[in-house]
N, C-alpha and C positions, 0 to 999 in steps of 0.2 A: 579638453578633449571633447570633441564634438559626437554626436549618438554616431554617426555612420563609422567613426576612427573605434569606436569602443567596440561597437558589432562586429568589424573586421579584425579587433585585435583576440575576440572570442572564438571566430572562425577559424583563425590561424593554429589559437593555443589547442580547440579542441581537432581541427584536422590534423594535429602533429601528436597531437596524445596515442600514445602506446600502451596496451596492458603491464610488458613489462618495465615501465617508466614508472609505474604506481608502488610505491614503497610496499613490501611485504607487509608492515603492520597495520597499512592502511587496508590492504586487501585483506587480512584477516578479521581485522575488526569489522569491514563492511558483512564478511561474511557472517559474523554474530549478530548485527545489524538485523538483517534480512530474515536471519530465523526466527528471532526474538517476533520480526514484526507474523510474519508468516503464523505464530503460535499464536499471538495478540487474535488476529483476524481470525483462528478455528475457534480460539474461544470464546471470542463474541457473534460466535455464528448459533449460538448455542439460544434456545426460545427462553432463556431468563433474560436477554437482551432484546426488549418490543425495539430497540431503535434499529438496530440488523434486521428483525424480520419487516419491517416499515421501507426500509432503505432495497431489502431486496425485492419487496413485493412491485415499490414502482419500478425497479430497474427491468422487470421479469415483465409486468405490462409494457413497456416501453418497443417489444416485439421487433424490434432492428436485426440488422447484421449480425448474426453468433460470429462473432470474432475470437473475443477474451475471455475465459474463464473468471466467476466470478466464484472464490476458494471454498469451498464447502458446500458446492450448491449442485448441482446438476442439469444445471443450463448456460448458455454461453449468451454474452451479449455487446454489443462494443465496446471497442478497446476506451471509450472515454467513459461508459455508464458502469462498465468490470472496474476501471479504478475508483472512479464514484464508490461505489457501493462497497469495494478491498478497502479503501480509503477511510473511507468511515467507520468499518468492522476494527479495523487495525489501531484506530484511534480510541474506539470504546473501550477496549481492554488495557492498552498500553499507556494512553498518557492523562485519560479520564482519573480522576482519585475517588469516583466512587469503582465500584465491584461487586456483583453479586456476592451474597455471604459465602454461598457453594463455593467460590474459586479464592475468598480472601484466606490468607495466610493468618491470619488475626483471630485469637479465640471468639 
């Protein structure tokens, strides 16, 4: 299969894609997905995490387009520099194994 057969056969599947063609339990668990991560990102927006406030500070100098929300913040900034910065908050909480003490579960 050649790159240009593989791109076209992506264009195809995703312009023929339908909401209701996505199984119910996929749409459910995406929606657990989403919250989960949405929680991750408010709670590493939190100043026990210097890498969130490091990550939002250049995003917030960076002075572009407010476009995209960046989640707990009160400023907007492009849709690529808001996932940056979501991206990275969402990671320090969710899939990091360290944790502030404050939020770990762990005596």
């Amino acid at each position: 299969m050649t790159q240009s057969q593989f791109t076209e056969g992506i264009i195809k599947y995703v312009s023929e894609a339908s909401f209701n063609r996505i199984p119910t339990e996929v749409v459910a668990h995406s929606k657990i997905v989403v919250l989960d991560t949405i929680g991750a990102i408010i709670a590493a927006s939190s100043p026990l995490y210097p890498a969130s406030r490091i990550i939002v500070d250049y995003v917030r100098a960076q002075e572009e387009k407010p476009e995209a929300t960046v989640i707990d913040r009160s400023f907007k900034t492009t849709s690529a520099n808001a996932a940056l910065a979501n991206g990275i908050m969402g990671y320090i909480c969710d899939i990091e194994s360290y944790h502030s003490k404050q939020f770990s579960t762990r005596p």
